[in-house]
MIRO-339678 format. One record per atom (N, C-alpha, C): x, y negated, z. Coordinates in steps of 0.1 Angstrom, whole numbers, padded with zeros to 4 digits, always signed. Each point is the difference from the previous one (the first is absolute). Layout:
<atoms>
XYZ...
</atoms>
This chain:
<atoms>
+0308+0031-0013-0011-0010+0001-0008+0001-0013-0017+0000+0002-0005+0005-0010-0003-0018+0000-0009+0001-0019+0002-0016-0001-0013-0006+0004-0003+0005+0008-0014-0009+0011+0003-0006+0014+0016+0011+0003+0007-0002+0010+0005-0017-0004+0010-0001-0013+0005-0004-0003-0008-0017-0001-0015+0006-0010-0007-0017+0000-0006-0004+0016-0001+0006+0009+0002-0001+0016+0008-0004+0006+0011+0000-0006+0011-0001+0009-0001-0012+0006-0003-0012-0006+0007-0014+0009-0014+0001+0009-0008+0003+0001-0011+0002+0017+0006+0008+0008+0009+0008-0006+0004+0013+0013+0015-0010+0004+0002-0008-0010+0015-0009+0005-0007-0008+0014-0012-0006-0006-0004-0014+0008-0008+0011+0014-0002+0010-0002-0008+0002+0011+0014+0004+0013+0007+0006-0005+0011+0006+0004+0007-0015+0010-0004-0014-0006+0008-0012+0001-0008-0002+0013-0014+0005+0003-0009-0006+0010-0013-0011-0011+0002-0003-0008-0007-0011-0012-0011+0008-0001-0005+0012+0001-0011+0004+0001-0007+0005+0007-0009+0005+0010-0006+0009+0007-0009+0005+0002-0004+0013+0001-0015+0003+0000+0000+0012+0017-0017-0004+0005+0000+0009+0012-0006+0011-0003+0004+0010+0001-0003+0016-0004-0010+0002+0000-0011+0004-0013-0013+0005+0003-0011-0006+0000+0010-0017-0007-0013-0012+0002-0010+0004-0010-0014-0003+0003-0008+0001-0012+0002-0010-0013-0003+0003-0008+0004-0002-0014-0017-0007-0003-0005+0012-0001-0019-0008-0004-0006+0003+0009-0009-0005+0009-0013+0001+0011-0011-0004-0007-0012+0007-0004-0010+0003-0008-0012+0004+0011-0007-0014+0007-0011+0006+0011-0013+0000-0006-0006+0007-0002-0015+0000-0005-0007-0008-0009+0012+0004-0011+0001-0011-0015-0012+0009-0004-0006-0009-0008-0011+0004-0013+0000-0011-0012-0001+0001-0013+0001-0009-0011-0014+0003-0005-0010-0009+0000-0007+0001-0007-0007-0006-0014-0004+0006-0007+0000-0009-0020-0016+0004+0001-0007-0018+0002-0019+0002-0003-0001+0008+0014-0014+0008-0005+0001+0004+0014+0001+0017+0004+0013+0003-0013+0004+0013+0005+0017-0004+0008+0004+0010+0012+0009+0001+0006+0009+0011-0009+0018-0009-0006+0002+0010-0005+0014+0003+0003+0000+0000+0013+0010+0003+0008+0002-0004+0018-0004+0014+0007-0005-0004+0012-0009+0005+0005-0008-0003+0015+0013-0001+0010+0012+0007+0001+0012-0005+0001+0011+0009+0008+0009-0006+0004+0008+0006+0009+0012-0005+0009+0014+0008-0004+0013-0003-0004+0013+0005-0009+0010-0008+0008+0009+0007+0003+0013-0008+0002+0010+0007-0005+0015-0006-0001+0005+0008-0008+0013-0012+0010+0012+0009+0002+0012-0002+0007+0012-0002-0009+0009-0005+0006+0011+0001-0005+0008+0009-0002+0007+0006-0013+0006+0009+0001-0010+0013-0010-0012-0007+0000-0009+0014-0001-0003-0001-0018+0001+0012-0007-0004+0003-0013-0012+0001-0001-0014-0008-0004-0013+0007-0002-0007+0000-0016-0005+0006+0002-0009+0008-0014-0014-0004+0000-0008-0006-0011-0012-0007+0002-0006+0013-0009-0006+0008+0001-0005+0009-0008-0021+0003+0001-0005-0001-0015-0010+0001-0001-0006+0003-0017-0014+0001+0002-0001+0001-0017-0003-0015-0004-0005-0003-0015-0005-0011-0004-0013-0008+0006+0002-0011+0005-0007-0009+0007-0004+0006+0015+0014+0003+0003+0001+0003+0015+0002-0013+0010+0009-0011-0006+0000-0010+0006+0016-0004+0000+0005+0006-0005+0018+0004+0000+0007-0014-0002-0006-0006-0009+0004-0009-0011+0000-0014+0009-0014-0005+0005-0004-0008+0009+0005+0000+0014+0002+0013+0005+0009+0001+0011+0016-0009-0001+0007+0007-0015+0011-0005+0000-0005-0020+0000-0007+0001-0006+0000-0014-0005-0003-0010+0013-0003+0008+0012-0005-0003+0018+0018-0001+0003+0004+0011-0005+0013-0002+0009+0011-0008-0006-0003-0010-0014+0012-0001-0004+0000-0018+0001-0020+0002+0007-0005-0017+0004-0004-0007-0013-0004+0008-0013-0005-0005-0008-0016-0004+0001-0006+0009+0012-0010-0004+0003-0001-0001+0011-0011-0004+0005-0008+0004+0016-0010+0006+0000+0003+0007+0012-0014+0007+0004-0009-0008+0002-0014+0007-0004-0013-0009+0003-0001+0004+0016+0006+0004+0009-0005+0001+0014+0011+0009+0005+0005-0001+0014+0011+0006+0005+0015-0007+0001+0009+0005+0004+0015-0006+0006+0007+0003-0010+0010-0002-0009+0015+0003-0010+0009-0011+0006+0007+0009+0006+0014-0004+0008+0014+0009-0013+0006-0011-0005+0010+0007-0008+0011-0004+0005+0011+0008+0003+0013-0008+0004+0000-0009+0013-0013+0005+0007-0001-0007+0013-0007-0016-0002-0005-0004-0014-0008-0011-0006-0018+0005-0002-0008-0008+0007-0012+0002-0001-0005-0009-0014-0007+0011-0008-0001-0009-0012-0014-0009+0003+0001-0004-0002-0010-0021+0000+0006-0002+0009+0018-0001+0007+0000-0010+0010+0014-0004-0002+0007+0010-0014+0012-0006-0008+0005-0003-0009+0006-0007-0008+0005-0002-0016+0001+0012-0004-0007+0001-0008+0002+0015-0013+0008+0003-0008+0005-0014-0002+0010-0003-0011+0013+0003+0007+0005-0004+0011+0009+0005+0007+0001+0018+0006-0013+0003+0003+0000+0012+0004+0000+0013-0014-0001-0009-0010-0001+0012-0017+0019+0000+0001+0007-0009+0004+0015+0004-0005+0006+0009+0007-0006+0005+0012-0001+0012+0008-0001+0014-0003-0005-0005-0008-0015+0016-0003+0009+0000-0019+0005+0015+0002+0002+0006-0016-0014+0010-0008-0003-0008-0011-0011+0004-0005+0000+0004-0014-0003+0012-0004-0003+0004-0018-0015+0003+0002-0005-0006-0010-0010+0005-0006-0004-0005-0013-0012+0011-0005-0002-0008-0015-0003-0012-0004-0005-0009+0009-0008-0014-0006+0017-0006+0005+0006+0007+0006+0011-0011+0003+0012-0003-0015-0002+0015-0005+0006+0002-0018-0009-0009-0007-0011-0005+0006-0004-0007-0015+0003-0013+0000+0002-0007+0018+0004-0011+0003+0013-0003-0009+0011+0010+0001+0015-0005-0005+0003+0004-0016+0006-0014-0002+0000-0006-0013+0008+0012-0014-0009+0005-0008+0009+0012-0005+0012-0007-0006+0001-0013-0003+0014-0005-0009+0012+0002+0015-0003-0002+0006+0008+0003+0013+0010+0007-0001+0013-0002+0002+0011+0011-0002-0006+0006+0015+0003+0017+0004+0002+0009+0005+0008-0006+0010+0016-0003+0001+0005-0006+0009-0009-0013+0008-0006-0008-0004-0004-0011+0004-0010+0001+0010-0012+0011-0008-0016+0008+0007+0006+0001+0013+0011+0009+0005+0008+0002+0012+0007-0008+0008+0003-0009-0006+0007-0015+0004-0010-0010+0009-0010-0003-0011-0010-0007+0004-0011+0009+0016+0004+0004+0002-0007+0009+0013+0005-0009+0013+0016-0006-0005+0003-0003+0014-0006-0015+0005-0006-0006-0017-0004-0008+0007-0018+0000+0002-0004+0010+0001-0015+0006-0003-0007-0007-0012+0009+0000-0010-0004-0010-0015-0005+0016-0011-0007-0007-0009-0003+0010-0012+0008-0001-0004+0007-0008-0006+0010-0004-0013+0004-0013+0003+0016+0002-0005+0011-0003+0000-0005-0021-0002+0007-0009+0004+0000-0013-0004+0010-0010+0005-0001-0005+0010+0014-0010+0002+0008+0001+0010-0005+0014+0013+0004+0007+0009+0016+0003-0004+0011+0003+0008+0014+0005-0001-0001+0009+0010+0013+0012-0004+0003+0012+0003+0009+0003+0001+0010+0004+0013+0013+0002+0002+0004+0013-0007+0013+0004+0001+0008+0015-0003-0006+0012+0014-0004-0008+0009-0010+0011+0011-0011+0004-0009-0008-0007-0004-0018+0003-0005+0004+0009-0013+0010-0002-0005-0002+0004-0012+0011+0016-0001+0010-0001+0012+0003+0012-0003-0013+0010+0009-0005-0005+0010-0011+0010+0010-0012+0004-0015-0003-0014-0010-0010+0007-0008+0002+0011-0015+0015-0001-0001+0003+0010-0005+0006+0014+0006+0003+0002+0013-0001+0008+0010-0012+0006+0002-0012-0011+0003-0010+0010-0001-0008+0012-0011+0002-0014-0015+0000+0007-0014+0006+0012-0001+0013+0000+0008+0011+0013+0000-0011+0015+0006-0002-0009+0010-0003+0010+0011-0018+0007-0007-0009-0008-0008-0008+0006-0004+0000+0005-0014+0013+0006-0003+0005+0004-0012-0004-0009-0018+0000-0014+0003-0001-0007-0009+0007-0012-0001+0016+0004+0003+0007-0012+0000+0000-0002-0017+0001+0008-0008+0001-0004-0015-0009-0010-0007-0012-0001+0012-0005-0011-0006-0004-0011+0002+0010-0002+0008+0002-0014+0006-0001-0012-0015-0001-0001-0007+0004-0012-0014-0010+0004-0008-0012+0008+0005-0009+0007-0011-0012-0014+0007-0012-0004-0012-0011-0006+0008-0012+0010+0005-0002-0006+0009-0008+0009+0010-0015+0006-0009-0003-0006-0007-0011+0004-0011+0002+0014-0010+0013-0004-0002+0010+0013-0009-0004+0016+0008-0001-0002+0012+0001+0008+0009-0012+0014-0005+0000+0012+0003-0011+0011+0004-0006-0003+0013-0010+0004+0002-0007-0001+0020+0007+0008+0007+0009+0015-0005+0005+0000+0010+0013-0009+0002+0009-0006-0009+0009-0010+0003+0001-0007+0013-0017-0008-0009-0005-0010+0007-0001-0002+0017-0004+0017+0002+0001+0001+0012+0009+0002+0011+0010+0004-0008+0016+0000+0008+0005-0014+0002+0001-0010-0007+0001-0010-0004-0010-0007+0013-0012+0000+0001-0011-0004+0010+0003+0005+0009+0003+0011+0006+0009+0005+0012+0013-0004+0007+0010-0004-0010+0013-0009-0001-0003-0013+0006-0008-0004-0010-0008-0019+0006-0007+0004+0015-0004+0006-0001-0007+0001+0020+0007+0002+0003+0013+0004-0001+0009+0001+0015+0015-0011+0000-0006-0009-0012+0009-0013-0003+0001-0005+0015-0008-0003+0006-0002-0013+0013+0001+0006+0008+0007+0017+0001+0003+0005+0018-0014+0002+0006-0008+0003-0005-0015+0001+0010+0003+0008+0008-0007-0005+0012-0006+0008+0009-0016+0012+0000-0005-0004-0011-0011+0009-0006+0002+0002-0011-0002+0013-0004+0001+0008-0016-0013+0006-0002-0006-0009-0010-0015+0008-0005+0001+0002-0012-0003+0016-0006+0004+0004-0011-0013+0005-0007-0003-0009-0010-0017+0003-0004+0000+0015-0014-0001+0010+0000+0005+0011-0008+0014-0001-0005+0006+0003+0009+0014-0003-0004+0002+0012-0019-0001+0008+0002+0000+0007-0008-0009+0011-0012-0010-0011+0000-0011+0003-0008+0001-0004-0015+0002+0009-0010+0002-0007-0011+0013+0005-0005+0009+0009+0012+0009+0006-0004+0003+0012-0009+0008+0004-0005-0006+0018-0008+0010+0010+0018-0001+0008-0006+0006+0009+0015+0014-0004+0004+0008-0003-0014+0015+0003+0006-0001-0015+0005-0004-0015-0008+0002-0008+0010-0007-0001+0015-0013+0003+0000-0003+0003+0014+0011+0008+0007+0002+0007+0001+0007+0006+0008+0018-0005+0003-0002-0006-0010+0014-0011+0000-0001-0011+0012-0007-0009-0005-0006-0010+0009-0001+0006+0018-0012+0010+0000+0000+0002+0012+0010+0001+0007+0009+0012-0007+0011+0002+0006+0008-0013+0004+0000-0009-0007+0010-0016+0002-0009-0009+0012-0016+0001+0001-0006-0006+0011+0004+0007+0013-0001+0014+0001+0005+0011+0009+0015-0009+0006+0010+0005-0012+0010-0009+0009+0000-0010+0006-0005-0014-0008+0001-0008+0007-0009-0002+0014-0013+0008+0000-0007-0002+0015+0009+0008+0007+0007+0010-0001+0009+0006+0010+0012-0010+0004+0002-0010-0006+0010-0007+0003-0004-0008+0025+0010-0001+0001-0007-0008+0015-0006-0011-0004+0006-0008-0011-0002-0015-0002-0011-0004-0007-0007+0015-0005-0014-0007-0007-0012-0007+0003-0009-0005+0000-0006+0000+0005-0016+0006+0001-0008-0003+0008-0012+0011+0002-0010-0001-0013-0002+0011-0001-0003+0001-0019-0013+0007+0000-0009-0004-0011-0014+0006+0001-0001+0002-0012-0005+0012-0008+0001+0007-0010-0016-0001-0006-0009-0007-0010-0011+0007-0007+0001+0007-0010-0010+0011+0003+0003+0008-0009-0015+0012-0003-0003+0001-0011-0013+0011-0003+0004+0015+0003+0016+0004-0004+0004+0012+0000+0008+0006+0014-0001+0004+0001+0012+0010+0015+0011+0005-0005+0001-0002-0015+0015+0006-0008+0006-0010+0003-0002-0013+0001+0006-0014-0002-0001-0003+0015-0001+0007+0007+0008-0004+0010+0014+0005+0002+0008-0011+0005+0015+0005+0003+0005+0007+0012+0007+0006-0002+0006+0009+0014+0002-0010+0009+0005+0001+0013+0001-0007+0010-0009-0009+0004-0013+0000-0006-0016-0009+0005-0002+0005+0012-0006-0010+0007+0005+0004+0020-0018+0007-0001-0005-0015-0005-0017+0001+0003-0007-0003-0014-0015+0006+0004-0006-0003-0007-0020-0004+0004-0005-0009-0010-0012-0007+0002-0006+0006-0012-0014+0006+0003-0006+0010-0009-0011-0009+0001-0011-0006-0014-0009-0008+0003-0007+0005-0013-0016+0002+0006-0008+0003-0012-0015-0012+0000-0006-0007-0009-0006-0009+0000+0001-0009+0011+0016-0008+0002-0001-0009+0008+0005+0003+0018-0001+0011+0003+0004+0001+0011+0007+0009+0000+0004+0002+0010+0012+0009+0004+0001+0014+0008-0005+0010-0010-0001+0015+0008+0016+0008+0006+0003-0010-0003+0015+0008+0011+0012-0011-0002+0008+0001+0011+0010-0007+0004+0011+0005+0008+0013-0002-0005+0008+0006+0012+0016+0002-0010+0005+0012+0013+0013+0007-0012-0002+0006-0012+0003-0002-0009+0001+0009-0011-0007+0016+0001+0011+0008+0007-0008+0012-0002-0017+0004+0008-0002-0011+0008-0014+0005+0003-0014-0008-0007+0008-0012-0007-0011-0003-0010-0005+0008-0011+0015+0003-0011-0001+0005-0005-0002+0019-0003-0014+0001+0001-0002+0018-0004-0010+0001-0001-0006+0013-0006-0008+0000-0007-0015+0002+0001-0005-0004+0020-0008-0009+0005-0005-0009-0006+0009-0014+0004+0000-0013-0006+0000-0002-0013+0009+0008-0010+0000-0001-0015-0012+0001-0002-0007+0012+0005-0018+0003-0006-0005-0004+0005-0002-0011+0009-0008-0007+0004-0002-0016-0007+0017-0004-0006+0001-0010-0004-0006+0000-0016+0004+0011-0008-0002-0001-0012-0010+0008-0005-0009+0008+0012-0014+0005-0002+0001+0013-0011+0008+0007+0002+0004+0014-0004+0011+0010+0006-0003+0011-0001+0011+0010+0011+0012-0001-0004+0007-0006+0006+0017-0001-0002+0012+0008+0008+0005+0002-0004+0010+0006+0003+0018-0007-0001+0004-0001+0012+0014-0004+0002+0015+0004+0004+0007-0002-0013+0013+0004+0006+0011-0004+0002+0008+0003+0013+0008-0010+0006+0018+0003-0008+0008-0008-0004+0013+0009-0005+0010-0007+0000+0012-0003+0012+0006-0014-0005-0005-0009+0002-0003+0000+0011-0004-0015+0003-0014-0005-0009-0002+0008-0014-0009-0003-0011-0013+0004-0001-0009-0004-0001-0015+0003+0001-0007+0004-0015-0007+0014-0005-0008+0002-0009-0015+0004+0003-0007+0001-0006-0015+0000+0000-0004+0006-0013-0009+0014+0005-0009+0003-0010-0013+0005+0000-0011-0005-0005-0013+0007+0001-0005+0013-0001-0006+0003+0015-0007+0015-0003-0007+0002-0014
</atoms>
């Protein structure tokens, strides 16, 4: 049992009991002819995305492609200025957000600047279950606290469990923000550059530990942003290629990504190669 298996385990206890159930293949996000628009430029949109259960996807584009705002559509931090966002089978303006965010596992940068750097490391992960920044007059069983050092285990930074979260490097920080999103069991995993800011050997560490855990059955359906195609992880099912806002390709993995779409997305001849499940890119 690897230890993702392990910080899983009591969902695979309770699903196994009947306490949980999901119907095969349910949609995760329904995205109908969303557009966000800021003044009176559109800067993201029209488009239509759905994304299933079970399914790995990859948000891939260059700078101010729309990546960012996308996530920020699907995690219900915003709304679209026009069109349908159905998350978790919830149409957003017609349900509590606050309820539907304990749902939804989220890292991203403004979300590191939200949590408190005096913050012990164990706590940042603690406080997830009850969708809190920081720690205050909440209680926490021997369940929460061994699942948040399980996850710490599992993204190779149980040692710093007792460290404050400020102490931290960005890449720490981000294992740690990764650990905290999957505190509350979500049913959505949105991963905003999971591993940007890494040097090689931790990128490739990390991936490898996201890899396992989306291969796990129990994970849940996970959506990856990301600038690079190195940084995507093996076992990514699909992928959403978006350049100024809309979306020039959609689908499985291998037919978005090649070196078509790359040069079309980032407006230079590219070139792609497939290896291991792993994707590289270089210009003519």
């Amino acid at each position: 049992m690897n230890d993702f298996q392990s910080a899983l385990g009591q969902i695979s206890h309770n699903r196994a009991l009947g306490e949980v159930s999901f119907t095969p293949m349910r949609p995760i996000l329904e995205l109908s002819n969303i557009s966000v628009q800021r003044g009176d430029r559109i800067i993201l949109g029209p488009m239509d995305w759905q994304v299933l259960e079970g399914q790995r996807w990859v948000i891939l584009g260059p700078n101010g492609a729309g990546k960012t705002t996308l996530l920020q559509v699907c995690s219900s931090l915003i709304h679209p200025t026009s069109g349908e966002v159905k998350i978790l089978g919830q149409t957003l303006g017609k349900t509590d957000v606050f309820e539907l965010r304990t749902r939804i596992g989220l890292t991203s940068s403004k979300l590191v600047e939200q949590l408190p750097g005096d913050e012990l490391v164990i706590d940042v992960v603690l406080t997830a279950a009850y969708a809190m920044l920081g720690r205050w007059q909440e209680k926490y069983d021997l369940w929460d606290e061994s699942r948040a050092m399980a996850l710490l285990t599992a993204l190779g930074v149980r040692e710093l469990g007792g460290r404050e979260f400020g102490s931290l490097s960005d890449g720490e920080k981000k294992r740690v923000q990764i650990a905290r999103s999957l505190m509350a069991d979500p049913e959505l995993l949105l991963l905003d550059e999971p591993a940007s800011s890494l040097d090689l050997g931790g990128r490739e560490d990390l991936l490898k530990r996201i890899e396992t855990f989306a291969s796990d059955s129990l994970a849940p359906a996970t959506v990856i942003v990301t600038h690079h195609i190195e940084e995507i992880p093996s076992g990514t099912t699909h992928a959403l290629l978006l350049k100024e806002g809309r979306a020039i390709a959609q689908g499985v993995i291998e037919s978005v990504i090649n070196d078509v779409n790359l040069s079309t997305a980032y407006g230079l001849p590219i070139t792609v190669q497939s290896q291991g499940g792993r994707f590289f890119a270089r210009a003519n």
